[in-house]
C-alpha positions in Angstrom: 55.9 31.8 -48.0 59.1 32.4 -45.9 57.4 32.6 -42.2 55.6 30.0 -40.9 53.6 29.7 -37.3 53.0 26.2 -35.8 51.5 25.9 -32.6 49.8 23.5 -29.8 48.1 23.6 -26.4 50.4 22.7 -23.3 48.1 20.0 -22.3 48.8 18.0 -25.9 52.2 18.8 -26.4 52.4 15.1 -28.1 49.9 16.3 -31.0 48.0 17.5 -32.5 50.1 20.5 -33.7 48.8 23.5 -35.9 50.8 24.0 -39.1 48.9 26.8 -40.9 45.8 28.4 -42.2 43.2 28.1 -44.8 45.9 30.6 -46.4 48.9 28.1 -46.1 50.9 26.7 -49.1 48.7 23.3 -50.1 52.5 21.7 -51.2 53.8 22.3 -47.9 50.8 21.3 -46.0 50.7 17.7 -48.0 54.3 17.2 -47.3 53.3 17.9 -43.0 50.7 14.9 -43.9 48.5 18.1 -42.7 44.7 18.0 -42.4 42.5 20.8 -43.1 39.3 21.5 -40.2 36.9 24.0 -39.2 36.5 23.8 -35.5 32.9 24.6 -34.6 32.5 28.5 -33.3 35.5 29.3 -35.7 35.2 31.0 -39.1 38.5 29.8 -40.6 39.8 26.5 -41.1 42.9 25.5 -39.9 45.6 22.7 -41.0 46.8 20.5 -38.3 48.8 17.3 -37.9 48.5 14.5 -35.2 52.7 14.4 -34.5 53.9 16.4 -31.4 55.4 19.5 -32.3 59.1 18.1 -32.5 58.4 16.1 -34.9 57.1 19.0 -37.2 60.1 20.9 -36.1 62.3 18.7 -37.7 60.3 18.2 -40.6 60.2 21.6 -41.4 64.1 22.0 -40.8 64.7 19.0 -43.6 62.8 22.2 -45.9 64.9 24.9 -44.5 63.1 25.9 -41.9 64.6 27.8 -38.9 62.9 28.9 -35.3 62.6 32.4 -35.4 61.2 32.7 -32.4 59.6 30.6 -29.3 56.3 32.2 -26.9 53.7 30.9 -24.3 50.4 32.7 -25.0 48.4 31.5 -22.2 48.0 27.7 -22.7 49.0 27.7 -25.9 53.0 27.3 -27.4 54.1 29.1 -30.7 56.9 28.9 -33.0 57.6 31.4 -35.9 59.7 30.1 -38.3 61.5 31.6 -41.3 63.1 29.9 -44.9 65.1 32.2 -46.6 
């Protein structure tokens, strides 16, 4: 899975961050120390981690990761990533 989207609310930009989907590579997720949860009204689950999004950042980078691209959707903030 090349492209990967993390994101987090602007109020907890310390943690938790998003890391992926129900979807997401299970290796990848373990290595985030990810969590998998269904947050109540949702149907999907989503993966999440308690470190602030820097932390995942450089994480991800160690795999090969690179930002793609950076966005505020309301008060949310996304990263797309890309490993070739």
């Amino acid at each position: 899975m090349p492209y990967l989207l993390i994101s987090t609310q602007i109020r907890l930009e310390a943690g938790p961050t998003m890391v992926g989907d129900e979807h997401s590579d299970p290796n990848l997720m373990d290595f985030l120390g990810a969590r998998k949860r269904n947050m109540l009204g949702n149907n999907f689950c989503e993966y999440y981690v308690n470190d602030a999004p820097r932390v995942v950042l450089d994480k991800l980078e160690q795999l090969g990761y690179r930002v793609v691209s950076m966005t505020g959707v309301g008060q949310t903030l996304v990263w797309c990533l890309h490993r070739d």
